[in-house]
N, C-alpha and C positions, 0 to 999 in steps of 0.2 A: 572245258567243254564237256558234258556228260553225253558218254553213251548210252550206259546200263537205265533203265524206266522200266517204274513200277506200273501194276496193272489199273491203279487208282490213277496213278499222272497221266497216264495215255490215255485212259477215259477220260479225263475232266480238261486235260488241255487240247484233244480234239474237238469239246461239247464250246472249248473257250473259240477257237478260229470258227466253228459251226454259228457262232449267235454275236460275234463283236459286232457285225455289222446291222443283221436283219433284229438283233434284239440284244443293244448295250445291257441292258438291268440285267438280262437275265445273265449274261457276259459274265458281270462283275459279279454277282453273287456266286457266282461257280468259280470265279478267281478266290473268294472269300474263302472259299471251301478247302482250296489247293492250301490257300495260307495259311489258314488252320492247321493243315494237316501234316505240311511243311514244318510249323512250331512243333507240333506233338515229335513226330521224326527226326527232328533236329537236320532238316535236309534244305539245305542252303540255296539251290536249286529249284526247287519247288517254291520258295518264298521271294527267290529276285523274281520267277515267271509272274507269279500272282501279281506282285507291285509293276512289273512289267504291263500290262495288259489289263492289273486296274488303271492306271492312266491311262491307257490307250481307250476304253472304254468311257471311263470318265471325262474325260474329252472329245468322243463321241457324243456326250449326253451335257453337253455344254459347259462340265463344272471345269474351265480352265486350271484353277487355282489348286484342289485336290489334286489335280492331273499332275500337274509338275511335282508334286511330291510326291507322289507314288514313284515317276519319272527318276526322282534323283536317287529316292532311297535303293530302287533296283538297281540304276548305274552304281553305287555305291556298294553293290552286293556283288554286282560282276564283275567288277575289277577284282574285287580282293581276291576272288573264287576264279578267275579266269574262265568268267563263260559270256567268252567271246561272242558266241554264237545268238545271243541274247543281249549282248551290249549293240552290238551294230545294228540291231533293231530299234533298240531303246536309243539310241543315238539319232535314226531318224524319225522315228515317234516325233520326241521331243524338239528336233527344228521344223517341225511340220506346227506344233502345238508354239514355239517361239514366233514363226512365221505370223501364226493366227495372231496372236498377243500385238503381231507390228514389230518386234525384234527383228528384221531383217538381218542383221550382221549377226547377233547370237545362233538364229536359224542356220546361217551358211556356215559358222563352223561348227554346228553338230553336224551339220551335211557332211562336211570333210573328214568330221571323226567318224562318221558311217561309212564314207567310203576307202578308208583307209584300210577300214578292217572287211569290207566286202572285198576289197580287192586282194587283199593277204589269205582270204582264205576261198578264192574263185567263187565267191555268190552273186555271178553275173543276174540273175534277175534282182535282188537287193539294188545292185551296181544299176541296174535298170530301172528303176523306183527311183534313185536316188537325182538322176540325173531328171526325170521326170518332174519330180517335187521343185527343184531347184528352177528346172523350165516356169513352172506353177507361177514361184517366187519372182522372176522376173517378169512375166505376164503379169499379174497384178503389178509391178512397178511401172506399168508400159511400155515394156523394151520386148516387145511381140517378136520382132526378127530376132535377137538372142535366144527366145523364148522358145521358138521355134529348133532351132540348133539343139537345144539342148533334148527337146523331145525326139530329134530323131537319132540322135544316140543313145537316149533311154530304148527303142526299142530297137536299136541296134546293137547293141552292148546286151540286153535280155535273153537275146536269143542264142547267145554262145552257150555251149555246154559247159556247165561245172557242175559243184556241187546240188544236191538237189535239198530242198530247205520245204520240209511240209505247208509253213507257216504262213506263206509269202505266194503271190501269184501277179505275175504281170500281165494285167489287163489290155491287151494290144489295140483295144477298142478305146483303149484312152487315149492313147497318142492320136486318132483321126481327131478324136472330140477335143483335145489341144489344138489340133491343128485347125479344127473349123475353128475355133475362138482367134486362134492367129486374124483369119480371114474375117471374122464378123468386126476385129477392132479395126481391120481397115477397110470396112464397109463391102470387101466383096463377096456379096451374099449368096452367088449364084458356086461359088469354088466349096465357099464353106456348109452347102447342102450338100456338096459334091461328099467333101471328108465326111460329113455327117449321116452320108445316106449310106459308104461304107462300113462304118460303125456299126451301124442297126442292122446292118443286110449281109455281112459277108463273116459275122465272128457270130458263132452260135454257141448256149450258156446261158447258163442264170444270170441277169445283172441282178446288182445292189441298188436298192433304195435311192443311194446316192449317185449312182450311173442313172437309173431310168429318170432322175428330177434335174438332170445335170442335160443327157439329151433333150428331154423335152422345153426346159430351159431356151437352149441354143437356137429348136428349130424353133420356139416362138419370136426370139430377135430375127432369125432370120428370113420366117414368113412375115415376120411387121415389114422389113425391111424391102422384104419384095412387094407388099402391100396386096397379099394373098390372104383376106381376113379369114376367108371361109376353112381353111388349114390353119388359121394362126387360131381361130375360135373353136377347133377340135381336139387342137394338140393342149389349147389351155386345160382345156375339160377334163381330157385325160389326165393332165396333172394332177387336178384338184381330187380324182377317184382315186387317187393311190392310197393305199394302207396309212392308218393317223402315224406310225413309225417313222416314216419318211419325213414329213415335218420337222423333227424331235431332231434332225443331223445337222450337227454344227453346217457341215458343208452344204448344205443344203438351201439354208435361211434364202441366201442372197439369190440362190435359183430361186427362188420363189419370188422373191419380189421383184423380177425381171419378169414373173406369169401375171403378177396385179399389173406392171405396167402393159404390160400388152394387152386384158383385160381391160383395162383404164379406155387404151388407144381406140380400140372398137367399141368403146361405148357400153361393155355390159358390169356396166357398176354392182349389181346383185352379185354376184357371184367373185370380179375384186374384193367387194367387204366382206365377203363369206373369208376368202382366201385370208384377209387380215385377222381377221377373228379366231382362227382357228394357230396364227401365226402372235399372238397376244398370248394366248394357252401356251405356248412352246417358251415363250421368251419370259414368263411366270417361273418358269421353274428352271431357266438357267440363268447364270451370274454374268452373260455376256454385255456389258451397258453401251458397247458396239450396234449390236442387235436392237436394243432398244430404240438409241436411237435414230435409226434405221428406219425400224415401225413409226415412228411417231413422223416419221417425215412424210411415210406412203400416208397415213391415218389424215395428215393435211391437207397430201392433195386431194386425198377423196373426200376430206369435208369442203373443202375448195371447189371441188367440180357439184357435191349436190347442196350446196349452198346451208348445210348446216354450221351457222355462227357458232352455236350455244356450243356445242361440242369439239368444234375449230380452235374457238378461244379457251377450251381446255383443253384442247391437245397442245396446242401451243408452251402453256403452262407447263407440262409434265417435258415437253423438250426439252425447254429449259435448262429444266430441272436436271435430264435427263443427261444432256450436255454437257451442264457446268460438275457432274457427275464425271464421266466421260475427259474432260480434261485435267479434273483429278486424278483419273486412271493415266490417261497418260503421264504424268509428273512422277505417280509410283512408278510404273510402268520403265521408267529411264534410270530411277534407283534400282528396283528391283535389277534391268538389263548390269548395270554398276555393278551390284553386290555380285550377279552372277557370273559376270565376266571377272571381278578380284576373286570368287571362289576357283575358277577355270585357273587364272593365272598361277593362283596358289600352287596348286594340283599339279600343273605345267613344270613347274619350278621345282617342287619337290621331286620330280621322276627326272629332273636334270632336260629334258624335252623342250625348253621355251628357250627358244632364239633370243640375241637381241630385238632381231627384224620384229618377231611376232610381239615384242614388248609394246616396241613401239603403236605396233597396229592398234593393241588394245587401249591404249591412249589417247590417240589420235583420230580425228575425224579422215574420212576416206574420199572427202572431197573439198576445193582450190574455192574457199572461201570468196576470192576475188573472183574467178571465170566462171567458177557451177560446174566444173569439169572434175576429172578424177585429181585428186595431188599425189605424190611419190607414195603414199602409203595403199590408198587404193589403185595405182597401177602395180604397185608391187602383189596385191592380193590377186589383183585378174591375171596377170604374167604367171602367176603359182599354177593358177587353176590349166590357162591354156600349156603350159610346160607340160604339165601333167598326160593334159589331152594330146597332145601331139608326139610326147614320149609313145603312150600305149597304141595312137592311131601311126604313126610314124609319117609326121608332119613333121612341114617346117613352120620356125617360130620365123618371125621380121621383128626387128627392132627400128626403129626411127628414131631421130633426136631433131630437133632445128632449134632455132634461135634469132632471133630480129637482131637484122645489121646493125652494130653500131646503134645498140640501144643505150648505153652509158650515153654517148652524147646527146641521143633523143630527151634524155631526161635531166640533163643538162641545161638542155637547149626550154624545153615546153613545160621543166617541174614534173615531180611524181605524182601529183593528181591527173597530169594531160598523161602520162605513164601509165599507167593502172588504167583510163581508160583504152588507151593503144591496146594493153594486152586483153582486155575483155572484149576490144572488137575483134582482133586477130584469133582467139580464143575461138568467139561465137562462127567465123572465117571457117576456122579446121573442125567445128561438129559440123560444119552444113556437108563439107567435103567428106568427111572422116565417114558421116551417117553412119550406116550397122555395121558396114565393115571393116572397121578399125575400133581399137577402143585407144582414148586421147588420156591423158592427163598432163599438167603444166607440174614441172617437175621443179623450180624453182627459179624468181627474177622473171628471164623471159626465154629460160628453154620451156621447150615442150616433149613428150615424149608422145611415141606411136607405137601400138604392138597391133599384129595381125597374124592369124594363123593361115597354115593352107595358101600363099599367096606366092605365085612367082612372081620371081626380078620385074618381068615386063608390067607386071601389075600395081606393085611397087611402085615402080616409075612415071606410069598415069598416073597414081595416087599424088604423086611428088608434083609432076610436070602440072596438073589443076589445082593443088595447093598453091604453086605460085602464080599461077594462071588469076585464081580467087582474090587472091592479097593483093597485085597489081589492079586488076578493076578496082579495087574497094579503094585506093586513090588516096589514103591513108597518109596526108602533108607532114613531109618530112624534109624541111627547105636546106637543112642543110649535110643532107648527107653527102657523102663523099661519090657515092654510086647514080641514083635518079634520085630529084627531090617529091619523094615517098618512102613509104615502109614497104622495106624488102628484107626476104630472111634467104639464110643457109639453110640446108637439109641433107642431113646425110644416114642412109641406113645400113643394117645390114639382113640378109636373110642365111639361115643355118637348121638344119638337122639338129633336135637335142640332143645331150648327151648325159650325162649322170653326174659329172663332175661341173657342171656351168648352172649358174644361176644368174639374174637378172644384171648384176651389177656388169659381167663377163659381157653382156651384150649392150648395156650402155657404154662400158670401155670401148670398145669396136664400133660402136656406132660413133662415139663424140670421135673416134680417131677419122672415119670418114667424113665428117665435120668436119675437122682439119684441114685435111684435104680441098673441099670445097673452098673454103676461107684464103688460103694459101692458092687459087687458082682466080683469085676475085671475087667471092661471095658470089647472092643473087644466083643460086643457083643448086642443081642435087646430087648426088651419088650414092647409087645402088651398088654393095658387092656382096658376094656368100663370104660367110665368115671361115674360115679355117679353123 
């Protein structure tokens, strides 16, 4: 980590946080300049910053692909130099830019390599970003209630004092405009003006480009929603008069064509195809074929609403086209994720740092091909993260395990095809139960596992006593079991305090042993204890 800075790097890498956001170009040409200068000086520092935050920039200005290589060449520069201080940056840069790409899983563990090193060297606003981004990542997968969680530990975790990091600032006005997205994807529109109206009205400051198209964004869903035209048609307008820069932001696009559809909704088609037209120019000059086609779908409907053929039937065309592009990206897109995850592993392996466990993960798919649920590899990745959480918040973790009675003879009895269905009904049984606050995976056969943080015994035990409650209605014919002729399971948990020395396998042992227990009392039945 450098302390000592010359009087050129303090000027040019202030001028670089002053313009990444309100003006990438000019961003990256003053990173140019750093790297330049960097080369002449032979100053190693100076040259991960510039590669640092030319990707960061260049991914602001849509060129994904440049991005990651700037991205890796500076990780590559801060490791060897130890500046730390600039890799855990660079670490969430790049799951933010993996994120974008649809890497979901590459994304979260750059997440955990940024928060490993925020948390070793107290950069609770980093620490607060990170857990924010991660909220992002699960919002876009649809899981809004986890989504949520994670943002109010982003700006909870933010606000501790530690070190102080020029570079970085935690925008507290994001977490409400998370939080109304929470409320707009469950349609209530009246909460999510609530978070929104806080946003705008109670944190004062410049926003970014990308915050002011991000607001106004939100309140046009949300004024559609209330079916307040006369606000949803001023808050468009606004959009459309903002600075042509604002357009040009990766993050941006998709607010924008959430303003054409709202424009669409009330009818002022002049000013959605203005919106398109000027969102055509933007996607000219970046590599996104996401984005593309994206436009070409809005460009449809509004040849579709003002009935122009001639140009319908060429947009159509370029869709296509556009598409069949687009799912070549993703075919790369899954090597590329490959190649970069066997470079990870490499890396891992060489500093002696790679587990079996984690081998396995990067292998292995993280969800029960059979149920659509998590399998032991992705409950082993959620268990890491919430261990982690409940270590620093000083929570309890819950472990669960169950098992269908006397499923050896069920499949005996009905064959492994009427099996394989049993456990995809009992499966689909424990998400209805489980919803946001448990996470499930079927750990192999026909156990299943349950983890939950934050949750006492009594809570537990509803959780337990409606799981079997759920499976007995569902009536599941099982004529010859020894117990009722149905499908009935064991369920045994435990709940505990983390500790530093226990990992997941610690709290399956102790759960199957209160399985045990249950089985050896009659089955068909649960037990909650704290573990010791």
């Amino acid at each position: 980590m450098r302390i000592d800075m010359t009087d050129f790097f303090e000027d040019k890498s202030e001028q670089v946080i002053e313009y990444r956001f309100k003006d990438p170009q000019r961003a990256y040409d003053i990173c140019c300049e750093i790297l330049e200068h960097g080369a002449e000086t032979n100053d190693w520092y100076e040259i991960s910053y510039a590669h640092l935050y030319m990707g960061d920039t260049l991914f602001s200005m849509g060129r994904l692909a440049e991005s990651i290589e700037h991205m890796l060449i500076g990780e590559k520069v801060q490791k060897e130099y130890g500046y730390d201080d600039l890799l855990m940056k660079n670490y969430n840069i790049t799951a933010i830019i993996y994120m974008t790409q649809g890497d979901d899983f590459l994304a979260l563990d750059y997440f955990y390599y940024a928060m490993e090193l925020a948390e070793q060297y107290g950069n609770y606003v980093l620490q607060g970003l990170i857990y924010n981004n991660i909220g992002v990542l699960l919002h876009n997968r649809g899981d809004a209630s986890s989504a949520a969680w994670y943002f109010e530990q982003g700006i909870k975790v933010s606000r501790k004092k530690g070190i102080e990091d020029k570079d970085i600032v935690f925008d507290e006005r994001q977490f409400y405009i998370n939080m109304s997205g929470k409320y707009i994807e469950e349609k209530n529109y009246l909460k999510a003006k609530e978070y929104m109206d806080i946003a705008t009205t109670q944190y004062d400051g410049k926003q970014t480009s990308v915050s002011e198209v991000s607001i106004m964004s939100a309140y046009a869903v949300i004024y559609s929603g209330l079916g307040n035209e006369p606000a949803l048609y001023d808050i468009c307008v606004k959009a459309l008069h903002l600075p042509r820069e604002a357009y040009g932001e990766v993050e941006s696009f998709e607010d924008y064509l959430d303003i054409f559809v709202a424009l669409m909704k009330i009818k002022h088609i002049g000013e959605a195809e203005q919106l398109l037209h000027i969102l055509s120019e933007v996607c000219e000059r970046n590599d996104i074929i996401k984005h593309k086609v994206r436009l070409c779908e809005a460009y449809i409907e509004l040849y579709e609403t003002t009935g122009n053929y001639l140009k319908l039937n060429k947009t159509y065309h370029e869709y296509y086209t556009w598409k069949k592009k687009l799912e070549q990206e993703k075919k790369q897109a899954v090597i590329t994720a490959i190649d970069n995850r066997c470079r990870l592993e490499d890396e891992k392996t060489r500093n002696a740092k790679l587990t079996a466990d984690n081998r396995e993960l990067s292998r292995e798919s993280e969800v029960d091909e059979l149920t659509g649920i998590y399998n032991r590899y992705g409950i082993r990745r959620r268990f890491r993260e919430l261990y982690k959480i409940a270590e620093v918040d000083d929570q309890k973790l819950c472990m669960a395990i169950f098992d269908i009675d006397f499923f050896k003879e069920y499949n005996d009895q009905y064959g492994h095809l009427q099996g394989d269905a049993c456990l995809q009904k009992v499966a689909r049984i424990l998400q209805k139960t489980a919803s946001n606050l448990f996470f499930i995976a079927r750990y192999g056969g026909d156990e299943f596992l349950i983890v939950g943080i934050n949750k006492t015994n009594d809570e537990i035990e509803c959780f337990a006593q409606n799981l079997l409650n759920n499976i007995r209605e569902a009536r599941i014919s099982f004529q010859y079991s020894p117990i009722v002729p149905q499908i009935t399971i064991s369920f045994g948990a435990v709940n505990a305090k983390v500790e530093d020395n226990l990992d997941i396998l610690d709290f399956v042992y102790n759960a199957d042993k209160v399985l045990y227990k249950v089985k050896e009392k009659g089955r068909n039945n649960y037990m909650v204890i704290e573990m010791e």
